[in-house]
C-alpha positions as a Markdown table, in Angstrom:
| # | Residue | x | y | z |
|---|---|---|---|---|
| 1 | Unk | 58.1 | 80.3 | 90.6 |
| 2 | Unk | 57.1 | 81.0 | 94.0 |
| 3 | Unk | 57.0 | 84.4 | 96.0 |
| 4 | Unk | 57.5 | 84.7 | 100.0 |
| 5 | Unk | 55.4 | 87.1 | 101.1 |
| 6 | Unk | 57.6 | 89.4 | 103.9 |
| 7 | Unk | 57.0 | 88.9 | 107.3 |
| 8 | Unk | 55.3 | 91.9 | 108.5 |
| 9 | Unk | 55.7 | 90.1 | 112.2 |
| 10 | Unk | 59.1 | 91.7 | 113.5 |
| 11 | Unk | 60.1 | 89.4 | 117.0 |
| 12 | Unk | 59.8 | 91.0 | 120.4 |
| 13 | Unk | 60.6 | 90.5 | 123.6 |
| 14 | Unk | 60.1 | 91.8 | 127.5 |
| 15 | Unk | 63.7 | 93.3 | 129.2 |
| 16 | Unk | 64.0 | 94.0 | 132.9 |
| 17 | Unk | 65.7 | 96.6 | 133.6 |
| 18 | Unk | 67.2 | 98.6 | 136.6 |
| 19 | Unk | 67.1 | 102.5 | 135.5 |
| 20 | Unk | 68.8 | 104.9 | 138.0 |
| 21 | Unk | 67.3 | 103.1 | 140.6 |
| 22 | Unk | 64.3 | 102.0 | 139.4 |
| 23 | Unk | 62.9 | 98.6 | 138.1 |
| 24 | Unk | 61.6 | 99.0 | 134.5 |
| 25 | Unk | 59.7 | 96.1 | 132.5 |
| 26 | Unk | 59.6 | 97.0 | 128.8 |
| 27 | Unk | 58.6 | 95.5 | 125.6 |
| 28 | Unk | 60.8 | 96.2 | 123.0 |
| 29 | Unk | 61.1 | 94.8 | 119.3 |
| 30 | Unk | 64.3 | 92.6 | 119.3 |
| 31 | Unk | 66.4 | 94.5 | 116.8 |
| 32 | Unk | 65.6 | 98.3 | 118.9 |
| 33 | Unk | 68.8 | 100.1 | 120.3 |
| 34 | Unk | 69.4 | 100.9 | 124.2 |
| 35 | Unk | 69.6 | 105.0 | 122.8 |
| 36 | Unk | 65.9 | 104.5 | 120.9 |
| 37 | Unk | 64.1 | 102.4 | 123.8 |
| 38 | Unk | 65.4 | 104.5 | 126.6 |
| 39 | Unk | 64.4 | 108.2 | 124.6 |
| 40 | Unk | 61.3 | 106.2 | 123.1 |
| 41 | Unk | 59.5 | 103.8 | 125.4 |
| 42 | Unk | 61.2 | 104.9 | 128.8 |
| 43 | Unk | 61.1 | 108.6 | 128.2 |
| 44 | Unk | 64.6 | 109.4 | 129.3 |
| 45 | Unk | 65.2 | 112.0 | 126.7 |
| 46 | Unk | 68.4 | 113.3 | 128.2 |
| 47 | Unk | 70.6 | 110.3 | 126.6 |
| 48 | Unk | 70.6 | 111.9 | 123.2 |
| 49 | Unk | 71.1 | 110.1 | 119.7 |
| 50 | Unk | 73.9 | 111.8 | 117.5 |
| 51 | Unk | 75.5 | 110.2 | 115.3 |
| 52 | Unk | 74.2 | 105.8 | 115.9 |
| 53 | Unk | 77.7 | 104.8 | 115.1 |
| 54 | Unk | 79.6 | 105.3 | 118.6 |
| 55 | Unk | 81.7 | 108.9 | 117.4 |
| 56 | Unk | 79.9 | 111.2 | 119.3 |
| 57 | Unk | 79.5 | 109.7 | 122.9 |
| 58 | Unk | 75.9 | 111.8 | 123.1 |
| 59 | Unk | 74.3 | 108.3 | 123.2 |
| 60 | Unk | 76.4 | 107.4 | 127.1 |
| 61 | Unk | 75.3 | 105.8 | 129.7 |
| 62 | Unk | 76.7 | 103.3 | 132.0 |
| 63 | Unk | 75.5 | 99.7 | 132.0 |
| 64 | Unk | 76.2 | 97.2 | 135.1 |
| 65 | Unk | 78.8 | 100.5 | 136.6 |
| 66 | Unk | 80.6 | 100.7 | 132.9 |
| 67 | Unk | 80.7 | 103.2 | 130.7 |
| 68 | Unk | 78.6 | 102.3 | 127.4 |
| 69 | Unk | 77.5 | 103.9 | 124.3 |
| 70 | Unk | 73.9 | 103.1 | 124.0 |
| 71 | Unk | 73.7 | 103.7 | 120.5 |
| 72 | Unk | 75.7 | 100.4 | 119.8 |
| 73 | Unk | 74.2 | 98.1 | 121.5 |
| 74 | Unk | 70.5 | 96.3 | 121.0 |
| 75 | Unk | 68.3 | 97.1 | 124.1 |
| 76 | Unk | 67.7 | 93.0 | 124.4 |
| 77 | Unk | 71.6 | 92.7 | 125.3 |
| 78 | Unk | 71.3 | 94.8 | 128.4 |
| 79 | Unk | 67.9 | 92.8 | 129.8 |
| 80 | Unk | 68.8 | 92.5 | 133.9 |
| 81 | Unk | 71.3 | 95.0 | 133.9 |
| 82 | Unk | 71.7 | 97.9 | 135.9 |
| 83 | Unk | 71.3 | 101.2 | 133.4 |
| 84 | Unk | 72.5 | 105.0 | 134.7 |
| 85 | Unk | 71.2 | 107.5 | 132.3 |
| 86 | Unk | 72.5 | 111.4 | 132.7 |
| 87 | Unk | 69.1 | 111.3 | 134.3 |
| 88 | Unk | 70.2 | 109.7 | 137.2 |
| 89 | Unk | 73.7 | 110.9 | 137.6 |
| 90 | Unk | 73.3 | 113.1 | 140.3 |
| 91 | Unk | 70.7 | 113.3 | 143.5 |
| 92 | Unk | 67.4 | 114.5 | 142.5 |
| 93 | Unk | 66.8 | 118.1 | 141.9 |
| 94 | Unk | 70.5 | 118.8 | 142.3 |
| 95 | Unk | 73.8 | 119.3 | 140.1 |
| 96 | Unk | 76.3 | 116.6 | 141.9 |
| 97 | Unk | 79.9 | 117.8 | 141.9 |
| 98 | Unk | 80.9 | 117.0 | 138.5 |
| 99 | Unk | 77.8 | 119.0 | 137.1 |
| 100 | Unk | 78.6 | 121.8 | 139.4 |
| 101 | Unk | 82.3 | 122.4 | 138.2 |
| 102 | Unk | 80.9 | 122.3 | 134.1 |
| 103 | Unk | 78.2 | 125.2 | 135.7 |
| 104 | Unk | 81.2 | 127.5 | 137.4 |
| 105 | Unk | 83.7 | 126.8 | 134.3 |
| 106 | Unk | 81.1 | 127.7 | 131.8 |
| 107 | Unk | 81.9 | 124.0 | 130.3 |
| 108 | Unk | 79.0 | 123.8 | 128.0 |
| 109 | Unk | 76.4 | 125.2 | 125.9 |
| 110 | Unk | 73.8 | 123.5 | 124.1 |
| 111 | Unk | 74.3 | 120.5 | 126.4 |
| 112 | Unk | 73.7 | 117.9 | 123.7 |
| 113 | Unk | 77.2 | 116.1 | 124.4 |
| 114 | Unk | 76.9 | 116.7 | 128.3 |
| 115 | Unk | 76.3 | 112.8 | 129.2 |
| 116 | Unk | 79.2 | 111.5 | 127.3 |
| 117 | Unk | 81.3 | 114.2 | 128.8 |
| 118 | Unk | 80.3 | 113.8 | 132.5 |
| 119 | Unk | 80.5 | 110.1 | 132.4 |
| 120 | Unk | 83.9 | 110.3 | 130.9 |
| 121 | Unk | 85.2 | 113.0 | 133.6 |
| 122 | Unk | 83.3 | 110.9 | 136.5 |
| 123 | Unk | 85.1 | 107.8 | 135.4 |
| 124 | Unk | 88.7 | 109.4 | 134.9 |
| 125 | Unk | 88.2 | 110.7 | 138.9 |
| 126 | Unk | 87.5 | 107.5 | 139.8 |
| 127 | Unk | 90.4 | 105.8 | 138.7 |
| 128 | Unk | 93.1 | 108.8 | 138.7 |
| 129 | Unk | 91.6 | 111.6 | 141.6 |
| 130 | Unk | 94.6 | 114.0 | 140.3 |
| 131 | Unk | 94.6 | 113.6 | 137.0 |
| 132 | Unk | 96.7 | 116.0 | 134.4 |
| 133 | Unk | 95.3 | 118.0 | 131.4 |
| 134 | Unk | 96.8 | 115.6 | 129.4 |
| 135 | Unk | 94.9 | 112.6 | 130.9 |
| 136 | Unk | 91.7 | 114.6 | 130.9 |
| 137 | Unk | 91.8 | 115.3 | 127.2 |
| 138 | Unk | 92.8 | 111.8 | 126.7 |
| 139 | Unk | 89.7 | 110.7 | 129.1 |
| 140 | Unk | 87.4 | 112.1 | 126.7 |
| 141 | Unk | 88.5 | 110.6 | 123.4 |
| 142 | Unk | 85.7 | 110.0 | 121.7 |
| 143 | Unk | 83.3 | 112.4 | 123.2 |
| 144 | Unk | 82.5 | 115.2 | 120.4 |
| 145 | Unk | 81.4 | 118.9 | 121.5 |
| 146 | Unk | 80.8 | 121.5 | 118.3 |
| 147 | Unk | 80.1 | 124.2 | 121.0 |
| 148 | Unk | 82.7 | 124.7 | 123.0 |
| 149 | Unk | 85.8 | 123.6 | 122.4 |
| 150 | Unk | 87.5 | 121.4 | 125.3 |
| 151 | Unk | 89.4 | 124.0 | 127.2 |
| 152 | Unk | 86.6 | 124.9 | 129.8 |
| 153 | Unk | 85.9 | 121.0 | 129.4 |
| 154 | Unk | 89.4 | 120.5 | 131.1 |
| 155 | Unk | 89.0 | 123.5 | 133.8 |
| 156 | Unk | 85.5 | 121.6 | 134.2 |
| 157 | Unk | 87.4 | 118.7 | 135.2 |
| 158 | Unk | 90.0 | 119.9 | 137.2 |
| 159 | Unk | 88.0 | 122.1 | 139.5 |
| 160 | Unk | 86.2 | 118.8 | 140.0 |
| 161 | Unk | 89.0 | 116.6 | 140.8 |
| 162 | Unk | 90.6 | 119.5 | 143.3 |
| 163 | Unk | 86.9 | 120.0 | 144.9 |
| 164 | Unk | 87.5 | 116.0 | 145.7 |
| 165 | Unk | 90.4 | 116.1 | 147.0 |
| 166 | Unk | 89.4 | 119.1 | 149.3 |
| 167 | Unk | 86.6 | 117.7 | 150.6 |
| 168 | Unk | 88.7 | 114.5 | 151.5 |
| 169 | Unk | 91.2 | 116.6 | 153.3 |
| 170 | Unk | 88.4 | 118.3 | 155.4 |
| 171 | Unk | 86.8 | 115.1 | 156.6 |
């Protein structure tokens, strides 16, 4: 009888990535997920790892303008796309409109499910810029929060979507 000794060599690969803006190279191991290599080996700790089954929406980031949960998908799937971490969702070194509103409607607390929820948010006022409570709560299915509830989540949302629209009638 014959025994196979395991192959301690695990196969890797180089990904090119664009990261809010900027061109990353990494080496990765082929079976690493997008939530482990971006907290790990690109040190963008704010995507967070909750649950690594897609329930919590902590893991969210948008790949190629879509929203994505990095937590399901291998980092070697996304080589040569374009990656927007919570990082980069905003100008540096301030809170864009979105972020603002969650600040002024007290819309979180530990801030653990904060990407999932602004990604969700900035993604309904793209497609619907006066959207109901209904279609807010229904925008972030899928995004889990054990601190606050949703109802400052909605407020959050609306004072965002009616901030839009003012500015677009002041211009």
């Amino acid at each position: 009888m014959t025994t196979t000794e395991p192959d301690d060599e695990v196969p890797t690969r180089t990904i090119r990535l664009r990261v809010n803006g900027r061109q990353r190279r990494v080496t990765i191991e082929d079976r690493q997920l997008l939530v482990d290599v971006l907290r790990h080996e690109l040190h963008l700790t704010g995507t967070h790892a909750g649950c690594y089954n897609g329930d919590c929406a902590a893991c969210t980031v948008r790949v190629d303008g879509r929203i994505a949960k990095s937590c399901l998908l291998l980092a070697a799937s996304v080589d040569g796309c374009e990656l927007r971490t919570i990082e980069g969702i905003s100008p540096e070194g301030e809170l864009g409109d979105i972020q603002q509103a969650f600040w002024d409607s007290d819309a979180f607390q530990c801030g653990f499910c904060i990407a999932g929820h602004l990604f969700a948010i900035e993604d309904l006022l793209e497609s619907n810029p006066e959207p109901s409570d209904s279609d807010v709560r229904q925008a972030l299915t899928g995004n889990l929060c054990r601190c606050t509830g949703y109802t400052n989540i909605v407020k959050a949302a609306q004072l965002a979507a009616q901030r839009r629209r003012d500015a677009v009638e002041h211009t």
